[in-house]
N, C-alpha and C positions, 0 to 999 in steps of 0.2 A: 176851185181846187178839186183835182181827180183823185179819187182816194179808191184803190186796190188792197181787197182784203182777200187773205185765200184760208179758206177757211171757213167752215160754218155751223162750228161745234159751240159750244155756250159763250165763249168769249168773242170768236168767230160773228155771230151773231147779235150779241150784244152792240159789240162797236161798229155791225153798219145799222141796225135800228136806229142809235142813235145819234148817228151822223145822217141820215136819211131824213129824220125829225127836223136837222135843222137846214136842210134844203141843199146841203153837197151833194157832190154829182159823187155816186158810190158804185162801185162796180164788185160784184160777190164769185170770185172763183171756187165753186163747190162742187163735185161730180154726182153728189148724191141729191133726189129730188124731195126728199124729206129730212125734219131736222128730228133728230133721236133723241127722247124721253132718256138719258141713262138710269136713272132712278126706276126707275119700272121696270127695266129687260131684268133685272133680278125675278121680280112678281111676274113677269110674262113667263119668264123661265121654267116659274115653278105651276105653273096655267090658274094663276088665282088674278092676272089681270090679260085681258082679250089681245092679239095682235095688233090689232086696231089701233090701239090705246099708246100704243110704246112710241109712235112718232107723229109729228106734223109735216105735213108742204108745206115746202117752203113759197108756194104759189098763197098761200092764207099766212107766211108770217111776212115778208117784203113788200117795202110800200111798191107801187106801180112806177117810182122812177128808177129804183135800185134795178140795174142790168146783174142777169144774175145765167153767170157762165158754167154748166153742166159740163166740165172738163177736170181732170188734174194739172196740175201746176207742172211742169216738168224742168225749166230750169229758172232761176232767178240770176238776174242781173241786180245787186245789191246799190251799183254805182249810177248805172242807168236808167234805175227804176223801172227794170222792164222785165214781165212775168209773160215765157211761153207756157202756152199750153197745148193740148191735142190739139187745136182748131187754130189757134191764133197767136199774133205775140202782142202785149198788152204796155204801153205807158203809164207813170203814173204819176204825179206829183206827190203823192206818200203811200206808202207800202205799209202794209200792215200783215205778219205774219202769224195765222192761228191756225197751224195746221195740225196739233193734236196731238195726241198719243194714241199708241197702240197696245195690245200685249206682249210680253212678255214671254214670248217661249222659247227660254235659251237651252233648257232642260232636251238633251238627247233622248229624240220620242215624243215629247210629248205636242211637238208641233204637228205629228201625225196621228196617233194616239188617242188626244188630250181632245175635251169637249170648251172651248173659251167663251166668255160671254162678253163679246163686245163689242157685235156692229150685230145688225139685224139679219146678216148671214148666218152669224151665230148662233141667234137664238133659235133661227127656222131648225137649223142642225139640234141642238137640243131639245126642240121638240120633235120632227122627227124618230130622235132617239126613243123618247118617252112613249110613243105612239106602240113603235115597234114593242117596246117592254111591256105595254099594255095586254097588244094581242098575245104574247107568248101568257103572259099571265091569266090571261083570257080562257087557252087550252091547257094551263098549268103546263107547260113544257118550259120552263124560263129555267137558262143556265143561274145557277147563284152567283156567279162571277158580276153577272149583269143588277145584283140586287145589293150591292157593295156599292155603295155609293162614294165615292172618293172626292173630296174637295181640297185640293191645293190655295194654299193663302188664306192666312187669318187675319187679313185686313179691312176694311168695310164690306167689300165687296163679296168677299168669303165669306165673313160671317153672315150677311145677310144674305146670302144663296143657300148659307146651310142649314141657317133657321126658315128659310122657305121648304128647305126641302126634307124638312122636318114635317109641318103642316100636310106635304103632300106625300106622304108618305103614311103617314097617320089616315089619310083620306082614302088610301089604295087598300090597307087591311082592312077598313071597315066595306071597301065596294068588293074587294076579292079575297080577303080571310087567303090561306091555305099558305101558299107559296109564297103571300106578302107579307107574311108576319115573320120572314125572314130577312126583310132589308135591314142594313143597318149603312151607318152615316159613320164616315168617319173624315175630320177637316184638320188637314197637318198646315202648321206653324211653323216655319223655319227657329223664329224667334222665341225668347223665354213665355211671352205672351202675350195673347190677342188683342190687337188691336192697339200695337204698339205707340202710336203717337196720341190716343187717348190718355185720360191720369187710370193709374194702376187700379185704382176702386172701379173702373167701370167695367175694365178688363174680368177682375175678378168678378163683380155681377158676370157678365156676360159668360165666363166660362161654367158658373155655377147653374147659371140657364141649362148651357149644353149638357152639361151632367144630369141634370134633371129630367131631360127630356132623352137621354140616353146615347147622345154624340159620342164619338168614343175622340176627344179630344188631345192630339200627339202633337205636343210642344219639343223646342230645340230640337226639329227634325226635318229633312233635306229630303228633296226626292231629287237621288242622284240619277236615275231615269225610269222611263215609261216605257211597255213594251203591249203589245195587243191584248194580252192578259194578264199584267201588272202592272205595279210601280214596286222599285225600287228605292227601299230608303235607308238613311241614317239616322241613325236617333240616338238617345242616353244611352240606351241600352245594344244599341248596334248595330248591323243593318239587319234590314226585314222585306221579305217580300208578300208583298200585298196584293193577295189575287184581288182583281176587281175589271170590267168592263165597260164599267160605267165610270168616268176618270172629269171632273170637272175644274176647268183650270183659271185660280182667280191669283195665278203667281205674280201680280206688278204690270206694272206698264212701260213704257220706254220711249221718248217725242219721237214721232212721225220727223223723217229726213224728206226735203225734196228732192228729187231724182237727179238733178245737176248744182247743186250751192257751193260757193264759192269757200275754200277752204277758211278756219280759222275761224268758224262763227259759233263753234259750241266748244262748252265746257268739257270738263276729264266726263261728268254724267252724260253728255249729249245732249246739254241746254242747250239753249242757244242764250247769247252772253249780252245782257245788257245792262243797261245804265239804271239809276233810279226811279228813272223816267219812263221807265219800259223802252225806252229807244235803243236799237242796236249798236252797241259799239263799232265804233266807227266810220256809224251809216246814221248820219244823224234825222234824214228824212224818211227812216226803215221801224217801222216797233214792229214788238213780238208779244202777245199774250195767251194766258192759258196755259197750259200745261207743255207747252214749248218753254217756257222758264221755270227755273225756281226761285220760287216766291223769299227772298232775303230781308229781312229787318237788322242791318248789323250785322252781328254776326250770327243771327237765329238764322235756321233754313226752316221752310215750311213746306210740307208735299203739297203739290198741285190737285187741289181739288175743285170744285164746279163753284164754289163761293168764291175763292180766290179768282179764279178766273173771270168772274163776274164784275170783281171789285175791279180788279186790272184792266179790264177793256172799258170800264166806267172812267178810267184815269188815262187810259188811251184815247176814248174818244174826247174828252178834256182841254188835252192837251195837242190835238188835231183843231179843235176849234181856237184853242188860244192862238197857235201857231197861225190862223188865219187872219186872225184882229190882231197879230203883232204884240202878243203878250206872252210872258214867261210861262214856261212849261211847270205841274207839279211833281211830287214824288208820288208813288204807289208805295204804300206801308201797311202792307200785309197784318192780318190780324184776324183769329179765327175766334166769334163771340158766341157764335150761335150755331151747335151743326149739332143732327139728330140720326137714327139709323132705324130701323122699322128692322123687327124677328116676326115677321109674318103678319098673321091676322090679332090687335088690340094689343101686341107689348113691342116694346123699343124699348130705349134709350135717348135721352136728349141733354144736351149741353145749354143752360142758356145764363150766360152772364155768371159764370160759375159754378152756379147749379145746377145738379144733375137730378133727372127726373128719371122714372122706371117706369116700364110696365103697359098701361095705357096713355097716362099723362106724356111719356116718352114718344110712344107710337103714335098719338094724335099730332105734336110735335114734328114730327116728321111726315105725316101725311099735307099738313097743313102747306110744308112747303114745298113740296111737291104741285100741291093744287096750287102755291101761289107763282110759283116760277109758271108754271102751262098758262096762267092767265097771263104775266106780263110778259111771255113773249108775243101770245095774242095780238095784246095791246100795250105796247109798250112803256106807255104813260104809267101802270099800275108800275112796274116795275123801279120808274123813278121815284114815286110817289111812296114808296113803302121800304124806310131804313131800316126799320127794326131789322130786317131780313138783307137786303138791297141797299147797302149804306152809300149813300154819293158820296165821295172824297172830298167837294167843296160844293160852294154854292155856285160856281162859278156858270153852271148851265142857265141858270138865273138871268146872266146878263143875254142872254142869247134870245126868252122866250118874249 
């Protein structure tokens, strides 16, 4: 069995490891030559983790039989099982679709404007930025526009770029006093509060953090656009404009489209629509995982994040192997037990089995799996080998080893 995955983001990557493992012929259409730490570009962001750091090659995470095609996808044949790309057109006996998200910049402006953090283009750009604000700070000639730090989305990614850039911030007044003791941070929320699909206690910790550390934190507020020296917003109070030059933008994500796909395959969101099974409706020899669906238990929806994703290419690949020995496919059933978040250097937050943990215990929490995902894409054995984190969906790869 020929198994075509395009894609090589967490899920992406997951389900050819471990179809790879079990001796399928795997073919990985990815254009990029390194797979992306997303957890880290926050810390890279703020220069408390090296460039280095933020990705792997994919030449040290694919076994030596997985062919692994440095292209984009450009059209799918859903029926045909057949994926063009720049170079070639490709066969398959199952299609496996994890081609990602992106951000989010529907905001007039701020796709020109705005600084994003979410492919390693990104982050060179934001640093770059930082460099240049360095040296203006350097000859103290730095516009204060540029010392306004503006963070859009108070969603994980928000908060934890704005609690990074708290730390570094704190690090610039003690190396250049004068001009620096002028930054301030401020992180808008469209929503009532942070960190919405958290429970409300953690939100609240978490906003009482910001205030502490002197975020100027603006809830139920809209940037209804970005202009070269501002944003524009709505808020309780009305709108306002917000000189700043420094504009960083953590507003959401939205799945990556392939450049030619056959109508009729995503949701009102721009899912793409399947079954329980993660298989495409329809296209019964087609799955999709990652942040290409949303993760449904019934009638719960759950945002796509890098656990989910993980779990669903674990039930993808599954059910690729059942599919081979002539055994029934299972369901993917969503369920988030254990997720943590890192506010810089020794405090976070962490969720584990209910309970919530603060501070360091939180922040250790979260580093932990950080270092444990880097090891089992490594080695991917650790990553089966460890539920607490990594939960298999059955025992079913049992019968395989």
């Amino acid at each position: 069995m020929h198994v075509v995955v395009i894609g090589g983001g967490y899920a992406g990557l997951r389900v050819v490891q471990t179809l790879a493992a079990h001796n399928l012929q795997v073919t990985l259409i990815e254009p990029r030559s390194e797979h992306i730490l997303r957890p880290r570009l926050v810390a890279a962001a703020a220069g408390r983790v090296p460039l280095r750091d933020v990705s792997l090659p994919y030449s040290r995470l694919l076994d030596s039989k997985v062919r692994h095609i440095k292209a984009n996808a450009l059209r799918i044949d859903l029926e045909a099982l057949e994926v063009e790309t720049d170079s070639e057109t490709l066969r398959a006996d199952r299609l496996v679709l994890a081609v990602g998200s992106e951000g989010r910049l529907s905001v007039p402006g701020a796709a020109r404007y705005s600084l994003p953090l979410y492919t390693l283009e990104d982050l060179q750009q934001i640093l770059n930025h930082w460099s240049s604000l360095e040296e203006a700070l350097k000859r103290e000639q730095c516009d204060l526009k540029l010392l306004r730090w503006v963070i859009v989305g108070g969603g994980l990614v928000g908060v934890e770029l704005a609690a990074e850039l708290v730390h570094l911030a704190r690090r610039w007044r003690k190396r250049y006093g004068g001009l620096a003791d002028a930054i301030q941070i401020h992180l808008v929320q469209r929503s009532d509060r942070l960190l919405p699909e958290w429970p409300a206690s953690v939100s609240d910790w978490v906003l009482r953090w910001f205030r502490r550390h002197r975020v100027i934190v603006q809830l139920d507020t809209q940037v209804k656009r970005v202009r070269a020296d501002m944003a524009i917003l709505d808020g309780p109070d009305g709108g306002e404009e917000l000189a700043t030059q420094t504009l960083l933008w953590a507003g959401g994500t939205q799945p990556v489209r392939v450049e030619e796909e056959p109508e009729g395959l995503r949701d009102a969101q721009q899912f793409l629509r399947v079954g329980s099974d993660c298989r495409m409706v329809d296209y019964p020899y087609v799955y999709a995982v990652g942040d290409s669906i949303l993760p449904r238990d019934g009638e719960k929806n759950y945002p796509p994040c890098g656990q989910l994703a993980l779990r669903a290419a674990e039930v993808v690949a599954t059910n690729i192997l059942a599919e081979q020995q002539g055994q029934s496919t299972i369901a993917f059933v969503p369920s988030v037990d254990r997720i943590a978040l890192s506010l810089g250097a020794f405090d976070g937050v962490a969720l584990v089995d209910g309970q919530e943990l603060y501070g360091t215990a939180g922040w250790a929490i979260a580093q932990a799996a950080d270092l444990l995902y880097y090891n089992a894409v490594l080695n991917p054995l650790i990553g089966r080998l460890t539920p607490e984190i990594f939960k298999k969906p059955t025992t079913f790869f049992e019968n395989f080893s």
